[in-house]
C-alpha positions in Angstrom: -28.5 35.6 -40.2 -25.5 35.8 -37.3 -24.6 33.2 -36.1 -24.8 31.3 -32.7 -20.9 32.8 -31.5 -22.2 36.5 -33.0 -25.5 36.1 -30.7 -23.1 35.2 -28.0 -21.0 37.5 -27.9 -23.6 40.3 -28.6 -25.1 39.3 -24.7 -21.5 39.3 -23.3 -21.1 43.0 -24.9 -24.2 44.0 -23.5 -23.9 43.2 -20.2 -21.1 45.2 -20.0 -22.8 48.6 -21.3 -24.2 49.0 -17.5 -20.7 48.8 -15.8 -19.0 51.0 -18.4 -22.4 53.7 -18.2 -21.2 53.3 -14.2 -17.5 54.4 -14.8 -18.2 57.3 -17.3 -20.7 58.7 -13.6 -17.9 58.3 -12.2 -15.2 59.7 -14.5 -17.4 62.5 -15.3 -17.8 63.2 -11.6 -14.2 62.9 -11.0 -14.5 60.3 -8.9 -12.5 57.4 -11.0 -10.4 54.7 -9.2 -6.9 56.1 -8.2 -4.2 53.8 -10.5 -3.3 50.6 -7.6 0.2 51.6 -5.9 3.0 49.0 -5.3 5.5 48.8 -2.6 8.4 47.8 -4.4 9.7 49.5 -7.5 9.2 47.1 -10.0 5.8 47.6 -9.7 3.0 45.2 -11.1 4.9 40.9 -10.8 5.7 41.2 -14.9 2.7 38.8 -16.7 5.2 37.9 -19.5 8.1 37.6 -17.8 7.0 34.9 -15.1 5.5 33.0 -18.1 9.2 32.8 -19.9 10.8 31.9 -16.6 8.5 29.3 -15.5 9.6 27.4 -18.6 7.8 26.6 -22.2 4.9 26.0 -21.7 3.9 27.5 -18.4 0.5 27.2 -17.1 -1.8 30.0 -17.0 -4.1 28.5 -14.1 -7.6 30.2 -14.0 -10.0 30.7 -11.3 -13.2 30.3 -13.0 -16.4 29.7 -11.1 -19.0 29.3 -14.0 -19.6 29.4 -17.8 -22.3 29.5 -20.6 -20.4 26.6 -21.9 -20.5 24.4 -18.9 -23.2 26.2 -15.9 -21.4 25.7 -12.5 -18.1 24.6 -12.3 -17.3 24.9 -8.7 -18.2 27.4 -6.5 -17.5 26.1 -3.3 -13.5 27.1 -2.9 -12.8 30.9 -2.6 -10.8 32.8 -4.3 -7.8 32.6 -1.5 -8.0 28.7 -1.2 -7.4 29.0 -5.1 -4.8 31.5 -5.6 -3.0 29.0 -2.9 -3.4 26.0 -4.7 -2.0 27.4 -8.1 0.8 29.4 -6.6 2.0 26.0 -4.5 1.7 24.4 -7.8 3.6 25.6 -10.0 1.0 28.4 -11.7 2.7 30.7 -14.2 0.2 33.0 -13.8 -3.4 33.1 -13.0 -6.5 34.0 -14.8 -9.4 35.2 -13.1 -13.1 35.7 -14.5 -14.3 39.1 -13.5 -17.8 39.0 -15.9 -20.1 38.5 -13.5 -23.5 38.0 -15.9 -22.2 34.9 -17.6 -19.3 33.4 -15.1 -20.1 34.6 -11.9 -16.9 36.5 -11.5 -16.1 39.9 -9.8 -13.2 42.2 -10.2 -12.5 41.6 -6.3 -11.6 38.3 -6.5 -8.1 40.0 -8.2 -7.8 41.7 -5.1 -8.7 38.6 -3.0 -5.9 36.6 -5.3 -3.3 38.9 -5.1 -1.4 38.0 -1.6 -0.2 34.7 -3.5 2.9 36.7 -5.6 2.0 35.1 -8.7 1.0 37.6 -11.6 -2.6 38.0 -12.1 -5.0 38.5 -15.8 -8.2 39.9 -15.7 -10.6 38.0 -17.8 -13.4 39.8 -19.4 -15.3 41.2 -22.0 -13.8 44.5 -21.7 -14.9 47.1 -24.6 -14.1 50.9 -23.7 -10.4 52.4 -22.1 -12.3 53.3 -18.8 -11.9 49.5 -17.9 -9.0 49.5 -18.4 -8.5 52.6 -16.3 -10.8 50.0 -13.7 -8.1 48.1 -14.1 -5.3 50.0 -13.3 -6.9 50.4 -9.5 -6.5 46.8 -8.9 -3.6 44.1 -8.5 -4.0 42.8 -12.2 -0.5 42.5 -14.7 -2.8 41.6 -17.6 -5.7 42.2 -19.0 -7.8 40.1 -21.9 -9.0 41.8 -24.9 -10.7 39.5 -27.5 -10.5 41.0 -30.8 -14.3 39.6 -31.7 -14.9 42.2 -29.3 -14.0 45.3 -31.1 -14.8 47.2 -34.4 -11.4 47.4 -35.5 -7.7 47.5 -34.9 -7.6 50.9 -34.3 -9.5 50.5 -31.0 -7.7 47.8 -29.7 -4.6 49.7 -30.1 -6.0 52.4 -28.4 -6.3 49.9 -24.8 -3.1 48.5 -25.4 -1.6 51.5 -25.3 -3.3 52.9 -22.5 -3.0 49.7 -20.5 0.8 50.1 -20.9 1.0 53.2 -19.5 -0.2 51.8 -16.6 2.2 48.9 -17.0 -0.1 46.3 -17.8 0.1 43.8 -20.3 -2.7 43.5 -22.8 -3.3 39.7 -24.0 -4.8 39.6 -27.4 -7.1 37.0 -27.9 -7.6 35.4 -31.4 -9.8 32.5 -33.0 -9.0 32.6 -36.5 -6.7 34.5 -39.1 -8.6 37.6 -39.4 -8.5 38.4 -35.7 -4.4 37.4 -35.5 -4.1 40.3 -38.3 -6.1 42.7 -36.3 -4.3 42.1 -33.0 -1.3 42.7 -34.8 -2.3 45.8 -36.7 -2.9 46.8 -33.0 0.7 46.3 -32.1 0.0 42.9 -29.8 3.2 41.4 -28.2 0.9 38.4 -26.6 -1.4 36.7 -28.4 -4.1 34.1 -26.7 -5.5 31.6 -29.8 -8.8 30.3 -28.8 -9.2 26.9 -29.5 -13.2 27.5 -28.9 -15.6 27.4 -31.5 -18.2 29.8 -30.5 -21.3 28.7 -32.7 -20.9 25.0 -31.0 -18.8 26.0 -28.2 -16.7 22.6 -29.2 -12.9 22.5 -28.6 -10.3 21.6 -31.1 -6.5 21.9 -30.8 -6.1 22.3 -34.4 -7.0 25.8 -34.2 -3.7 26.1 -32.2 -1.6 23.8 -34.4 -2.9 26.0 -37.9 -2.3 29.2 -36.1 0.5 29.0 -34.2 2.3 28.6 -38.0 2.2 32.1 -38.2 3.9 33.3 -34.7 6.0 36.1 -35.1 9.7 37.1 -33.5 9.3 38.4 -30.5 5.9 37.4 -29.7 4.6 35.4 -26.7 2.1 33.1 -27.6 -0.8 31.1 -25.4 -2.6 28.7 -26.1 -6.2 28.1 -24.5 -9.4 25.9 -24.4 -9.7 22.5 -24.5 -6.2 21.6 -22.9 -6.7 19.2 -20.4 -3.5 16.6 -20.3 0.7 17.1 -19.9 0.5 15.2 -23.4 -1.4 18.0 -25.0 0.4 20.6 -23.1 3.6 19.4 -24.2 2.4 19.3 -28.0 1.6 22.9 -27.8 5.1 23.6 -26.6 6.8 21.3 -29.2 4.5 24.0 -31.4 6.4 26.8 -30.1 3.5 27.9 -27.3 5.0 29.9 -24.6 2.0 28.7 -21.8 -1.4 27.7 -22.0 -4.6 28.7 -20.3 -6.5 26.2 -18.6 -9.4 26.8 -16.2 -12.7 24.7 -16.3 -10.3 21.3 -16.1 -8.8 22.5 -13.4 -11.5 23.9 -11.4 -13.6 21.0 -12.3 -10.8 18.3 -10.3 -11.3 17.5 -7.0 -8.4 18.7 -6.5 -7.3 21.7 -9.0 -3.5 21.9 -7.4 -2.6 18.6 -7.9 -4.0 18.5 -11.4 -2.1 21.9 -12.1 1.0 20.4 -10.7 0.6 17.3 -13.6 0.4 20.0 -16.1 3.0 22.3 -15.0 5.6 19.7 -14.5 5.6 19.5 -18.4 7.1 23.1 -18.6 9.5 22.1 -15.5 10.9 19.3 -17.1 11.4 20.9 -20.1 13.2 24.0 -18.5 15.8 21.8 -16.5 16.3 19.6 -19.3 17.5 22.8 -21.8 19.3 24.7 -18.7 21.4 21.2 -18.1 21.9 21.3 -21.6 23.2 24.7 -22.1 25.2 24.0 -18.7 27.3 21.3 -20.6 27.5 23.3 -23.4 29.2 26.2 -21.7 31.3 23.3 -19.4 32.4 22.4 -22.8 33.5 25.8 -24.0 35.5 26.9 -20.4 37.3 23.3 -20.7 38.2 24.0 -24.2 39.6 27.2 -23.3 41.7 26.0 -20.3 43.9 23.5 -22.4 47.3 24.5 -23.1 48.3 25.2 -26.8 51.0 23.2 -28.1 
């Protein structure tokens, strides 16, 4: 018998198999999306990059309107008023929901978001590399791909590897051991652990703390779901967590900036604290090497 998180995630795959039958029309006709162009040679804002420089953890702010988890959250601000708040206040990056079934998202609201400079991840369910193609046309540095979501590693490599050559960053999502092998058989440099169970749709940080164990060199790693204070963000940096992701908190507040600005200061702190310390460190050295010999 599957289970409640299979049945879920069975309805979020299938109500993507009309959007995807829309963009093979169109890629058969020829008529596919042109990849987004930038101004500025560097392209897409770098999704990994802002994350290390924003300091450990950063906050990966998300716009999210609606979920099966929790109905309506709040759709009364607008995409702009919300991309303002979390850029003002310290957002990393931010995430927004494109699904529309299930969270009332749309993949112009990373078009709408984009004016705020800050890098943006598309959120989704997506299954086949012609969203990802999608996804090149618009703004988005990152996309989501939950490994749940796909047969095997072999496919997720495949959209990896096509979203980077559209310089875009794939985010790997993971809920338990088996999916963090698979995301790595893919060749994953981020990985997103879930702290979601999907048959209860409960939250619990000790997904993070058993997972996170297991990080690899070189990896980035986020975690996300069920974060909603600095104390718990700064646990999941003592952990080793490059940023978390936290979205129905946030959007739930009456005011979503000032509650990211709590959160982020946690990753502030911390950065200023280790650059004054490595300042005095290398004060240290260039004193040390100024004295005379005798």
């Amino acid at each position: 018998m599957n289970s409640q998180g299979t049945k879920m995630l069975a309805r979020f795959r299938e109500a993507q198999l009309p959007g995807i039958a829309r963009l093979r029309r169109l890629a058969d006709e020829g008529r596919m999306p042109e990849p987004r162009s930038f101004p500025t040679r560097e392209g897409r804002p770098g999704f990994a990059r802002a994350l290390r420089a924003a300091g450990a953890p950063a906050v990966i702010a998300e716009y999210k309107r609606a979920s099966p988890s929790r109905g309506v959250i709040n759709l009364d601000l607008t995409p702009a008023d919300v991309a303002r708040m979390y850029a003002e206040n310290g957002a990393g990056a931010i995430s927004v929901l494109t699904e529309e079934a299930h969270f009332q998202g749309s993949l112009q609201y990373l078009s709408d978001m984009a004016f705020a400079g800050v890098p943006l991840l598309r959120k989704d369910f997506l299954l086949d590399p012609l969203q990802v193609l999608e996804t090149a046309a618009t703004p988005a540095s990152a996309l989501l791909l939950i490994m749940r979501m796909f047969e095997g590693a072999d496919d997720v490599r495949e959209m990896i590897e096509l979203a980077r050559e559209h310089s875009i960053e794939a985010v790997c999502e993971v809920f338990d051991e088996a999916d963090l092998d698979m995301a790595r058989w893919a060749g994953a440099e981020i990985i997103q652990v879930n702290n979601r169970d999907l048959d209860t749709l409960a939250t619990d940080l000790a997904v993070s703390r058993r997972l996170c164990r297991t990080r690899g060199q070189g990896e980035l790693w986020i975690s996300a779901s069920g974060l909603e204070s600095p104390q718990q963000v700064a646990e999941m940096g003592d952990l080793g967590f490059d940023a978390v992701l936290v979205g129905t908190f946030l959007m739930s507040r009456p005011d979503p900036g000032a509650a990211l600005k709590e959160l982020a200061e946690v990753g502030r702190s911390r950065k200023a604290a280790l650059d004054a310390e490595r300042a005095a460190r290398r004060d240290v050295v260039r004193s040390g090497e100024g004295r005379p010999e005798r």
